[in-house]
Steps between C-alpha positions, in 0.01 A plus 500: 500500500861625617518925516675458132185350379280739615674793401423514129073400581503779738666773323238354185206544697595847731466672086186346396105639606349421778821272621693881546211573702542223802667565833867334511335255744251358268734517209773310650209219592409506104843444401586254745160283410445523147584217225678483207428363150655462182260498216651388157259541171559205404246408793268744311276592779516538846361240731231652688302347799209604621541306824808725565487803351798749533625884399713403245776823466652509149902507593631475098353375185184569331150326545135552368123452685274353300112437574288165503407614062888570407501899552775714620469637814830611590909506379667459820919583552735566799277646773177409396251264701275212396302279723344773725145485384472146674640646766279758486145300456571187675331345125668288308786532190346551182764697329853383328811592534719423214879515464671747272859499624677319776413694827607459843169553687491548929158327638305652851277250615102627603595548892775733447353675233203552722766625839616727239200637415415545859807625611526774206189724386628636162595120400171407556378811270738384280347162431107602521569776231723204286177292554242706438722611166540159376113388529473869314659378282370140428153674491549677177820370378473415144737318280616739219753236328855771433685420151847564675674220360426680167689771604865584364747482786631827402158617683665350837802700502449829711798619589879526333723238548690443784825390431892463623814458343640130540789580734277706738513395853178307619530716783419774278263329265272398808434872594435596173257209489376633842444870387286398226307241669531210267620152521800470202721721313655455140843463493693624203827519367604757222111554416436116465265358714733166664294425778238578813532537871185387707430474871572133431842572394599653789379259773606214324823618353632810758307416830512083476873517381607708776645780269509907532343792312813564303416160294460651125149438374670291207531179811195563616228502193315335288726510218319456095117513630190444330391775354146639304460752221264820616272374193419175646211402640491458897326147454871427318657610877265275695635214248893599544441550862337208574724292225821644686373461905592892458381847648661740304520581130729775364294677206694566194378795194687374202757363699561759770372516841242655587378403859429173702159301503458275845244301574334727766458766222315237294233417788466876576426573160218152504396674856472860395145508521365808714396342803842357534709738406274753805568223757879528425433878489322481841776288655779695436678641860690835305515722235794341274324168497190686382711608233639189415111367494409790274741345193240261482217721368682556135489089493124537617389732254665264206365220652117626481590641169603188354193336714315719246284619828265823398629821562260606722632179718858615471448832622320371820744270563777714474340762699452268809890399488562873526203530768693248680833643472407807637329398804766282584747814410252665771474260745887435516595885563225504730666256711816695489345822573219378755096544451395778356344820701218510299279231224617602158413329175750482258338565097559366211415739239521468099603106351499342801186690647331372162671140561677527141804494527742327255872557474701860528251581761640808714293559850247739565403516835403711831421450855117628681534582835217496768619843636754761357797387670697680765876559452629146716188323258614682175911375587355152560300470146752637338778269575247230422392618159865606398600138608185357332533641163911458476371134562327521220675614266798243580214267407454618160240772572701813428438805620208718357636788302253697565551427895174425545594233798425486871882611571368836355370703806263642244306166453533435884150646631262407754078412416468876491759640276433182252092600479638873483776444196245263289206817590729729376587340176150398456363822488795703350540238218801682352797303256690432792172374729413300170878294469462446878153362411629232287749308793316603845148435390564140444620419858516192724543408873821285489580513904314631808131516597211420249272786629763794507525464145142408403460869709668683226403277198125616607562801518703543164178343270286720705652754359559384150189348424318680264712781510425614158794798483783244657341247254574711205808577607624174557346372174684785269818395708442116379449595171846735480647183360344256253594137338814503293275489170544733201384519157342142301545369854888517500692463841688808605797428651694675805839487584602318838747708591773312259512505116208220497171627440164275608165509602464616914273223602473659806461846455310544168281125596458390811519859751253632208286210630557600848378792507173422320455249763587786741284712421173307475615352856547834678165669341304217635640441823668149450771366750669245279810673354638147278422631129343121453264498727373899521412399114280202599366698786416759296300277226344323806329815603418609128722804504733362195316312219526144519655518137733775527661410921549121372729630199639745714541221755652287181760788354601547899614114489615497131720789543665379804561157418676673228676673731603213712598285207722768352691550812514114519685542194757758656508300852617201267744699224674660825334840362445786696117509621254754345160533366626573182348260204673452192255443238696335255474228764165454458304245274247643254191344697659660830552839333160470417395399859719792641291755256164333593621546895619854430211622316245380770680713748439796274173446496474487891648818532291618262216426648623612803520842386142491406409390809694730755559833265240515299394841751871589500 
């Protein structure tokens, strides 16, 4: 290859983990030795060869691995790897790779792969850990067959439409495309949608043809697309995609534009099960393209809901995309800002402590320090955590209102002040102690060492387990609200802050649950703070009647599939997210259901009260 040739491969692979991570030496020797291949889908699959296996390194286009039985491994796009666990094992190809979209693909045979390997510590790492995560994941992967062809297409579109006017420059139009990171642009003229603009367009009709970035967009486009209502299914955009040899699909709401389906969106939104979406998470090299990940998670959370996957599920699975985001939100500042002074864990308290989480999720969190920090330690954590939790809430977690976040130097603290603060509201239970209670005592490890936090967690049941006057306390605090029932078993209604009024799902169902669960956790020492499970743990070890935890265990589920499905609802009608239940939306049997569900949790927290005040 001439210096022209290598130019583009090398500037590819000096962006992409662990290729950024080679000397200049070896990465000039990969660039200079490595294959190309062209891989249409019309081929279907690629040919593999045991006799010859290779790193394949995923230039453009989209594939899939597939095991021996038909399951999906992996959704693979531009800088992703197949091939390497052959490589790795020396055994031979079982798995598939199929063909989703033309790709250009670069191939490193087995003896340079291994010289890199040798030559370069953190590429090796890189590969073990991809190995070791893949047979993870063939272990206990299970097929869970997604319904997103069923889904409307309006469930695609994330963002508002980018768009130009038709006598825009394409010099102008390309850095608009390039600010928002996508591949096309609509292209309007007087409000009516006459065409798109697509990478396509401007190799093939501006950089082939020799012209300048003054050419209007009008020359350059795609003039009367294909387009798709928002109400169509995205099965019908497969069809017109594949029918047309096309990529991108403007989507029209009774007639008007409202954004721009491509064929990448359509395989993330097939892909957007957990474990992928973390391994895009995971790969990311900076903040903004965490972001851009993080638009994902909306399309997740439909996904599952549509999946009809249990709450309980849901919550766990949106809790580890947030797990993930945040340790890669850690581990990215910490490679700006160098290794820490001292081994910190960072806490997830509240939702995602419990693994709950659903959507309008803000972030509760704090950091536990080894040692109280001097003042060069206490300027390094908190550039970290302010970094950290602005992360986050460009992600979609917003910031707590209450501030309870590891930014706050007040929930910054090292083993002793944490066993100190949690003494101190243990055994001066007072109202503010008590609404503390409710988020901190339901807390989680998210990063750092395994044994700092188990230190305080100890410590914090020692002190609360059968702690009869924090008990009570905590119990009359969980019963200062009750289920939104009134009179003949009517709903009362709330307002959400507009003129609406609804049922709080959240606040008058499942928290109510909660904090039952809570309570009965804390009194007898339990370490699991997921809602879920402290109920089974708690009828394993006879403390909750079978009876009573299971249709605790039942309303906990019923109420926040209900939750999930209503906010489906909203994700869907473009509404604003809330918790809010209207019940004229309800069917008679699920009214009934909902009254059943809400009724149970009265009787918890009645029996509660018997059990924890009846001295009080």
């Amino acid at each position: 290859m001439d210096e022209t040739e290598l130019l583009p491969i090398r500037n590819f692979l000096a962006e992409i983990a662990p290729f950024n991570e080679l000397s200049a030496e070896l990465l000039e020797e990969c660039c200079r030795n490595l294959s190309i291949g062209y891989y249409s889908k019309a081929s279907v699959a690629v040919p593999l060869s045991s006799e010859n296996p290779l790193l394949y390194i995923v230039r453009s286009g989209a594939f899939e691995v597939r095991n021996a039985e038909g399951e999906l491994l992996d959704r693979l796009g531009a800088g992703d790897y197949f091939g390497f666990p052959s490589l790795m094992s020396g055994e031979s190809i079982s798995n598939k790779v199929l063909i989703l979209e033309d790709g250009l693909v670069y191939h490193l045979s087995l003896p340079l792969f291994e010289k890199l390997r040798a030559g370069c510590r953190a590429f090796d790492r890189f590969f073990n850990r991809a190995y070791a995560k893949r047979l993870r994941h063939q272990e206990s992967h299970q097929h869970h067959a997604e319904v997103i062809t069923a889904n409307r297409i309006s469930s695609l579109v994330v963002m508002s439409p980018i768009s130009v006017d038709h006598k825009t420059p394409v010099s102008d139009a390309a850095k608009l495309m390039r600010k928002n990171r996508v591949s096309s642009t609509l292209v309007m003229d007087n409000q009516k949608l006459v065409g798109i603009l697509t990478d396509r367009d401007l190799r093939n009709r501006v950089l082939a043809e020799g012209l300048n970035g003054d050419v209007p967009v009008y020359q350059a486009m795609t003039a009367t697309p294909v387009t798709i209502d928002a109400n169509a299914l995205v099965f019908e955009a497969m069809l017109q995609m594949s029918q047309h040899n096309i990529h991108h699909l403007p989507v029209l709401d009774n007639g008007d534009p409202v954004g721009m389906v491509t064929s990448t969106d359509i395989i993330r939104s097939q892909s957007s099960q957990p474990i992928l979406l973390i391994g895009e998470i995971e790969r990311q090299q900076d903040v903004d393209s965490l972001i851009h990940v993080s638009k994902q998670i909306p399309i997740l959370l439909q996904n599952l809901i549509s999946a009809d996957a249990r709450a309980e599920e849901i919550g766990r699975i949106l809790t580890s995309v947030t797990d993930a985001l945040t340790r890669r939100l850690i581990q990215l500042h910490q490679a700006l800002l160098g290794e820490p002074p001292v081994a910190f864990c960072w806490l997830a308290f509240g939702s995602q402590g419990r693994q709950d989480q659903m959507a309008c999720s803000d972030q509760d969190n704090g950091l536990l320090l080894t040692h109280e920090p001097n003042a060069v330690e206490n300027a390094y954590f908190d550039k970290l955590t302010h970094a950290v939790c602005a992360g986050l809430n460009d992600c979609g977690y917003v910031f707590c209102p209450g501030d309870i976040m590891a930014q706050n130097p007040m929930w910054r603290m090292s083993l002793e002040q944490w066993q100190q603060k949690f003494s101190d509201w243990v055994n001066a239970p007072e109202p503010k102690a008590l609404m503390h209670a409710s988020i901190f005592f339901d807390m989680r490890c998210v990063f750092g060492p395994e044994n700092l936090f188990a230190a305080l967690q100890d410590n914090v049941l020692a002190d609360t387990r059968d702690n009869d006057i924090f008990l009570a306390a905590l119990t009359g605090n969980a019963l200062s609200e009750t289920p939104p029932l009134g009179f003949f078993r009517q709903f009362v209604l709330e307002r959400d802050g507009s003129e609406e009024k609804g049922i709080d799902l959240k606040h008058r169902g499942s928290v109510l649950i909660n904090d039952i669960a809570r309570v009965y956790a804390l009194s007898a020492g339990l370490k699991e703070v997921n809602t879920a499970k402290r109920i089974r743990v708690l009828i394993a070890k006879g403390i909750l009647n079978r009876k009573d935890g299971l249709n605790l265990a039942d309303a906990l589920e019923f109420i926040a599939h209900m939750r999930l499905a209503n906010q489906g609802r909203q994700y869907e009608n473009r509404e604003q997210l809330s918790n809010y239940l209207k019940p004229e939306e309800l069917s008679s049997l699920m009214r009934h259901q909902l009254r059943d569900a809400f009724k149970v949790v009265h009787d918890a927290q009645s029996a509660l009260k018997l059990k924890f005040m009846r001295s009080f």
